[in-house]
MISE-357409 format. One record per residue: x, y, z of N, C-alpha, C, O in turn. Coordinates in steps of 0.1 Angstrom, whole numbers, plus 5000, padded with zeros to 4 digits. Each point is the difference from the previous one (the first is absolute). Example, Ala and Ser with C-alpha at 12.3 -4.5 7.8 and 13.67 -1.06 7.14 Angstrom:
2
513249435078499150125000500950125000501050005007498650114986500950115000499250115008500550115001
END
This chain:
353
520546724844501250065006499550105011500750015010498050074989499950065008499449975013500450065010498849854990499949905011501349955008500150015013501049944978501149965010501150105009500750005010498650134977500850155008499550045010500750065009498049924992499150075011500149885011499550005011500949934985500149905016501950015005500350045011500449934980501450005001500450155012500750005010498550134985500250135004498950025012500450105007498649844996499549995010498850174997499550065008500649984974499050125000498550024999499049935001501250184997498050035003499550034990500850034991497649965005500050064979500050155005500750064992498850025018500350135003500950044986499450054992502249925004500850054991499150034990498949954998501650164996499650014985501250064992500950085001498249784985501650044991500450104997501149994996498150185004499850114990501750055017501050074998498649895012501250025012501149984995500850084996499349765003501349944995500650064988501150045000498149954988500750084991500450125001500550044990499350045018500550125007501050015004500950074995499249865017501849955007500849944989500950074996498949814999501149944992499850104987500449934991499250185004500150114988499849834988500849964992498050005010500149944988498249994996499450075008499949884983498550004994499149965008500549935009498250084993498949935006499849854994499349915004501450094986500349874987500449915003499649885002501550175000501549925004499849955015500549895003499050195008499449915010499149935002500249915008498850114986498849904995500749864993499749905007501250084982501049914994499949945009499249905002502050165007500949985013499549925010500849915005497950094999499349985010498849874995499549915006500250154983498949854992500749914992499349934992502450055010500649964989499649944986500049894993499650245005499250044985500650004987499350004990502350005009500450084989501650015007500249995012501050034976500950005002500650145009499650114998501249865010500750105006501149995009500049935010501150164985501650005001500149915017499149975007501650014994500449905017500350165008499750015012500750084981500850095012498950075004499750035011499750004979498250035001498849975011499250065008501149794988498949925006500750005010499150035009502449975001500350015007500050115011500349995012499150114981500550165006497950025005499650055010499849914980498449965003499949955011499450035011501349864984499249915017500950025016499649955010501850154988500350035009499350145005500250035012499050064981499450105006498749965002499450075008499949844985498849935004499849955015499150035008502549884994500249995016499650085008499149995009501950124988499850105008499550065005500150045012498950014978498450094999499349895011499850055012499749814985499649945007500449975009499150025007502049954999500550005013498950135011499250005009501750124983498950115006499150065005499950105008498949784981498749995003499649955007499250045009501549824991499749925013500650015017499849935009500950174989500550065011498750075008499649975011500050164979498750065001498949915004499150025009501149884984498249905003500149955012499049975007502650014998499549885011500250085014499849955011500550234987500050035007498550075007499850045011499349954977498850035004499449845003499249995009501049954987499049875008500949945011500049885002500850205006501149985010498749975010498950044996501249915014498950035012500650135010499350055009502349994988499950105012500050164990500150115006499749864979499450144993499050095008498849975001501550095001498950135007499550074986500950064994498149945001499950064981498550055001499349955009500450084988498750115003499850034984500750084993498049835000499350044990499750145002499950065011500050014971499550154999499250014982500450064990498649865013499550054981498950125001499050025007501950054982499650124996499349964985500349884996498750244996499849994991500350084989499649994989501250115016501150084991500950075000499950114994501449835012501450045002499850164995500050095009499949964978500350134992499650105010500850105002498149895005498950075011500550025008500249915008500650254996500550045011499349955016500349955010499050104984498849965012500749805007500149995012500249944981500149925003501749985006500349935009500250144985501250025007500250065009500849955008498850144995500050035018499049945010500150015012498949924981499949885012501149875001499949935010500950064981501049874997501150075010500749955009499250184989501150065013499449995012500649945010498550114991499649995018499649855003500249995012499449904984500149875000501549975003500249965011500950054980501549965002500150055014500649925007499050225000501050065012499749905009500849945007497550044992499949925014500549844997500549935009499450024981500649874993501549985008500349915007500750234987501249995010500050015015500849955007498250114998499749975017500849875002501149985005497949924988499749885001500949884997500049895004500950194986501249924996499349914991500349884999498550184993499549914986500150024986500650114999499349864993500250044989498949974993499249905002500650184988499150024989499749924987501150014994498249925000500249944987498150114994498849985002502150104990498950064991499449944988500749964991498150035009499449964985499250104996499250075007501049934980499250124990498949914991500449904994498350135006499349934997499850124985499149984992501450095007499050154986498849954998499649954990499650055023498749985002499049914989498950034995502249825003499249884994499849935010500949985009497649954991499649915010500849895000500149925010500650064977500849834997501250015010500249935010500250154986501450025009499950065016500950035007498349984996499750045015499849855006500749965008498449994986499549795005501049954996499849885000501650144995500849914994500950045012500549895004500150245007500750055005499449935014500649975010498250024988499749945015500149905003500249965012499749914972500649895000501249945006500249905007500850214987502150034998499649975017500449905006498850215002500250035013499649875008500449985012498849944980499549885008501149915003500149945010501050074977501349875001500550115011500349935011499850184991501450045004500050065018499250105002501449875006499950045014500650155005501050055004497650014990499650165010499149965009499149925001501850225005499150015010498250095006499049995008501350074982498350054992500150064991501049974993498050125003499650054991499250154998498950015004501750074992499150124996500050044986500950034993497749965003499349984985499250135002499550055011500650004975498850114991499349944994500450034988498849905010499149904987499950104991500250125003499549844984499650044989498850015003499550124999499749795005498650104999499049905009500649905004498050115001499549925005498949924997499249935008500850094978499149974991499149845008500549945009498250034986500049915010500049924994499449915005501150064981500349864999501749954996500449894996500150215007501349955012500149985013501149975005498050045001499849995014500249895004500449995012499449904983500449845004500949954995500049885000501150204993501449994998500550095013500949985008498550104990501250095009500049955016501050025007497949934996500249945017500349924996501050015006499149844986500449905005501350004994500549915007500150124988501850094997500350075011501149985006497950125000500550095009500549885015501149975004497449984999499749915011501549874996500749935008499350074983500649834998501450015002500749904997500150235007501650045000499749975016500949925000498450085014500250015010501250055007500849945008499150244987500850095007499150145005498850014997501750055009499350115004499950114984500950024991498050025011499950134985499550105007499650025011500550054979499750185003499450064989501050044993497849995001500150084988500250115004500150045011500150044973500550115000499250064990499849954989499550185014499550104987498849944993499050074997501149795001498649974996499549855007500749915006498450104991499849885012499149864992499850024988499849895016499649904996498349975005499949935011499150104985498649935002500149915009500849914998498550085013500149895008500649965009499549945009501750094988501449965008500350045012499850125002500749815009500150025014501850085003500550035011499749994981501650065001500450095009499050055005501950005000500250155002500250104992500949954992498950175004500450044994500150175001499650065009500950004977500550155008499950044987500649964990498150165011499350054987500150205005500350045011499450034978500150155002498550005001499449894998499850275005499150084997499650004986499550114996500649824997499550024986499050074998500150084990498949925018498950064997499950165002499950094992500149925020500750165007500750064989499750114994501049835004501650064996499650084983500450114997498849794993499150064991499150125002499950114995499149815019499250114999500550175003499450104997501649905009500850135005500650054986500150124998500449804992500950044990498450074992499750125001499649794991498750104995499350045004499050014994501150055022499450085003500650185003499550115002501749834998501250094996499350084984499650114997500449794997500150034986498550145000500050114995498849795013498750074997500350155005499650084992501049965020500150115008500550094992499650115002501249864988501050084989498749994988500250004988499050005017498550024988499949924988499450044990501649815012499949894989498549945003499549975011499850014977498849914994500349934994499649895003501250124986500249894991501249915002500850004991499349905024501249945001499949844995499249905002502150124989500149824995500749915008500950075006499149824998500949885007500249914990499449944992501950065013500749874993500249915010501050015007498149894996499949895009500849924997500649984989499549945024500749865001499049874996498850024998501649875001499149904997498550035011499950085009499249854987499150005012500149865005499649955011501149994979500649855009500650005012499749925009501250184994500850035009499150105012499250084996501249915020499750075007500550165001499550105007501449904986500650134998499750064990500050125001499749834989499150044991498250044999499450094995500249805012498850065004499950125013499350114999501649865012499950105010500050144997499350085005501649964986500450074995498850094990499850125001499649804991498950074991498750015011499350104998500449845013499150025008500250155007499150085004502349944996500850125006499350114991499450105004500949884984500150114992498250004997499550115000499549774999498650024998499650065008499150074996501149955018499650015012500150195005499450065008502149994981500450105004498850064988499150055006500849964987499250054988498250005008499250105003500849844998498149925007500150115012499150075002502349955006499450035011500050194998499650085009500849944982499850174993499350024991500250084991498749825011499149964986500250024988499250074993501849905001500549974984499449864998500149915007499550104985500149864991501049964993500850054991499049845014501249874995499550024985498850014998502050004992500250014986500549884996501250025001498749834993500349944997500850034987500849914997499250184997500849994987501350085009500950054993499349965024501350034998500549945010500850045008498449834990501149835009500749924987499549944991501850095012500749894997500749925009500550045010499549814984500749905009501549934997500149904992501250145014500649964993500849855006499249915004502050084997500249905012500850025004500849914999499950225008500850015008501850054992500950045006499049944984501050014991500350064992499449984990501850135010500350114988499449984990499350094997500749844997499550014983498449975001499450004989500049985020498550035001500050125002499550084992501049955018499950155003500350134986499450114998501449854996500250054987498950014987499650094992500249815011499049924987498650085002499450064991500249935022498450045005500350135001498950045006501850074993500750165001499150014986499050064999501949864990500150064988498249974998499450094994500049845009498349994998500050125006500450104994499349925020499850145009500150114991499150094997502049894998500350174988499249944988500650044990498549895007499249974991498250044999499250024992501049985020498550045008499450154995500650105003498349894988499850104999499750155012500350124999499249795010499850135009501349955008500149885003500750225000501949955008499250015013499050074999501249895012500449985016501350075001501149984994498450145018501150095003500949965009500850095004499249745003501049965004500049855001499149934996501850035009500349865000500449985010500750085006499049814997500449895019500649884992499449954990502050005015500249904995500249925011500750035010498649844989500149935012501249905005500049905008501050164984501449915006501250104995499750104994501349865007501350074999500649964986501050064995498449865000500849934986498950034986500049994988499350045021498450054990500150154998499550064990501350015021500150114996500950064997500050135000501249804995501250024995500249964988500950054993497949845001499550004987498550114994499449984989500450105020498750035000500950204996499650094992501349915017500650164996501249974985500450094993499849815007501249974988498850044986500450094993498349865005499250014995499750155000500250064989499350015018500050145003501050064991499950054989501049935016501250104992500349984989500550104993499449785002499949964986499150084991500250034988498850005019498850074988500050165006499050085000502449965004500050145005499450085009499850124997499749835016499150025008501050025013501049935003498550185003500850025018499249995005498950054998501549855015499150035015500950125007501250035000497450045009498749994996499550094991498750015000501850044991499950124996498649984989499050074999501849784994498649944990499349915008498949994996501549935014499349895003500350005015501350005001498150005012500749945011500249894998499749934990500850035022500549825003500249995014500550105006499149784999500349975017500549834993499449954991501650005017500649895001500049945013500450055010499049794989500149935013501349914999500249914992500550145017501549935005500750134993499450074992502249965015500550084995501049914988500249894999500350274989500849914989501450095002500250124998500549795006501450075000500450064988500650115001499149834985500450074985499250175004500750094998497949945007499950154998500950085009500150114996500449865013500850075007501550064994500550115002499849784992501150044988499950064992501050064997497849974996499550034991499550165004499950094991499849925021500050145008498349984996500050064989499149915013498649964996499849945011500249895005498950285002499149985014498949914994499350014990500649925017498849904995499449955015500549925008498250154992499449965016499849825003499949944989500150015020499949855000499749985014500350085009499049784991499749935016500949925004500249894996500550175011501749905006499449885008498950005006501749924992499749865007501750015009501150044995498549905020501449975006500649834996499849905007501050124979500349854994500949975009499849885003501350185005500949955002499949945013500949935004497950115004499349945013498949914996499149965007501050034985498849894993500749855002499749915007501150134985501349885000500349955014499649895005501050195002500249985010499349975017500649985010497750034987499249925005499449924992498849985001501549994995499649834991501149915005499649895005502050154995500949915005499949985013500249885004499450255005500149985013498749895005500049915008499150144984498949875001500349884998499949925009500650054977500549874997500949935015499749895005501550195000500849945011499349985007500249895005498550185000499750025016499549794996500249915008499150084977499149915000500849875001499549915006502250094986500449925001500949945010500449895002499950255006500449965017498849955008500450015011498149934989499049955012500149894997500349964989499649995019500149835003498849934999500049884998498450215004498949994998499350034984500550084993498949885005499750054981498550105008499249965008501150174984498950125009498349974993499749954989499750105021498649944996499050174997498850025002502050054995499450134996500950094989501250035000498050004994500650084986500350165002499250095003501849914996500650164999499950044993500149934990499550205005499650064990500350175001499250075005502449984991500550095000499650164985500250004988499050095021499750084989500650165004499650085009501849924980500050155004499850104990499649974989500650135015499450154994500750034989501049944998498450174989500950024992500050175006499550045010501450064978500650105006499350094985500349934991499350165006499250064990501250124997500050075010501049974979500950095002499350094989499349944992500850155007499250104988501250095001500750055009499249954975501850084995499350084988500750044991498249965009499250094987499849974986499850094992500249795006499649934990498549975003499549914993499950135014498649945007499050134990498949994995501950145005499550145003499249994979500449954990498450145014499150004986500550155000499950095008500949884972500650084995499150094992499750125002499749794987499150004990498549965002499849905006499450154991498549965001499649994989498849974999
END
């Protein structure tokens, strides 16, 4: 039956039944029944199923065929974690120039799994955009001959963003990672910190590594030693950030402050703080890389290295057009690096010794 439905209705498997049983107020059961004719079920039922089944599908396939339309103007955007402010205001400054253009956006959220990033580049291979701007998950190098020949094999213009790919001839548009650290702990040393911990990003990633080079480099260069018992690695992600806090306050000798090397690491990294009764800076400083809109609500000066996200976005798009308005394919790689902004709000300052 469902074979003759899906041809009769002209639908896509896109539907899912957990939808339909939603609309028609009836079981995930009873449409499964409905649809595998599995099992008995009322006519007004099976009736009322397969008319919102239509429907839904109709929908979808409205959607699908308007992206494999040839006059779609659609502009790929995978990110690797929607929740990440940070990524939302590059999704904003990408859309303004996107509307310049009269294009539209199809976002993908990869929550930084390699599967579903290669699976999204796939989707992008059936479907007619017009490029692409990607964050990779990471550049590990033995993704590296997935990631160009997926990247290479869509033949559209790309742009990375924020982290970059081994190898790869792209254009792309990356921050000061390195600077931007080294200014945040050296912030910290000037305020008479020795004992500073980092909660790193992968070292898989370039932002991850750039970033700990930032912070080794600021330590070395006011001759501290690098203390290995106060690197932690986490991956970018609140609940790392949380998790490697609660070790930190386990350490017999405490580090009088903490660098957290991303915005979601340090929003799990102060949630952790306050849990075990601790104020910055009073018990602990803290410097944060990217700013967190939650401490501002929260009225929690919290010093941090601003990145300009929302011009991030928006030369990556403007890149992307310039690439997909030439008529020539360019024979030189652009490589856009801008500055971060160091704000110190006094969470930096050594309270306690």
């Amino acid at each position: 039956m469902k074979e003759n439905f899906l041809k009769d209705y002209g639908v896509l498997h896109m539907v899912k039944n957990k939808d339909i049983a939603i609309k028609a107020g009836v079981s995930v059961a009873t449409v499964s029944r409905v649809i595998n004719d599995s099992g008995y079920v009322k006519k007004e039922t099976k009736d009322l199923v397969m008319k919102v089944y239509g429907e839904l599908a109709r929908a979808d396939n409205v959607l699908h065929q308007s992206i494999l339309s040839t006059t779609a103007n659609i502009i790929g955007v995978i990110i690797p974690d929607i929740s990440n402010p940070f990524f939302g205001e590059v999704i904003k400054g990408i859309s303004k120039v996107a509307d310049l253009h009269s294009a539209s956006l199809l976002v993908c959220n990869t929550e930084e799994q390699i599967e579903k990033e290669l699976r999204y580049l796939e989707m992008f291979k059936t479907n007619n955009i017009k490029g692409l701007i990607i964050t990779p998950k990471t550049d590990q190098v033995e993704y590296n001959a997935k990631y160009l020949y997926q990247l290479e094999d869509l033949g559209v213009p790309i742009v990375l963003l924020d982290r970059g790919i081994n190898l790869s001839h792209f254009n792309s548009v990356f921050v000061n990672n390195v600077s931007g650290a080294f200014e945040a702990v050296s912030a910290l040393v000037t305020e008479g910190h020795q004992e500073i911990a980092i909660i790193s990003g992968p070292m898989s990633s370039i932002p991850g590594r750039e970033r700990f080079f930032g912070y080794e480099n600021a330590l070395k260069s006011n001759n501290i030693t690098v203390n290995d018992e106060l690197i932690f690695y986490g991956d970018f992600s609140l609940e790392s950030g949380y998790e490697i806090t609660k070790d930190i306050l386990k350490l017999k000798n405490q580090p009088t402050a903490i660098f957290a090397a991303n915005n979601m690491m340090a929003k799990g990294s102060v949630k952790a703080l306050m849990e075990a009764g601790l104020s910055i800076p009073e018990d602990i400083s803290f410097i944060s890389f990217d700013d967190v809109d939650m401490f501002e609500i929260m009225n929690m000066n919290i010093s941090t290295v601003s990145r300009p996200t929302e011009t991030m976005g928006k030369v990556a798009a403007e890149m992307l057009m310039e690439l997909i308005n030439k008529t020539e394919k360019p024979t030189q790689i652009n490589e856009i690096l801008l500055e971060t902004r160091l704000i110190l709000r006094g969470s930096e300052k050594l309270i306690k010794k």
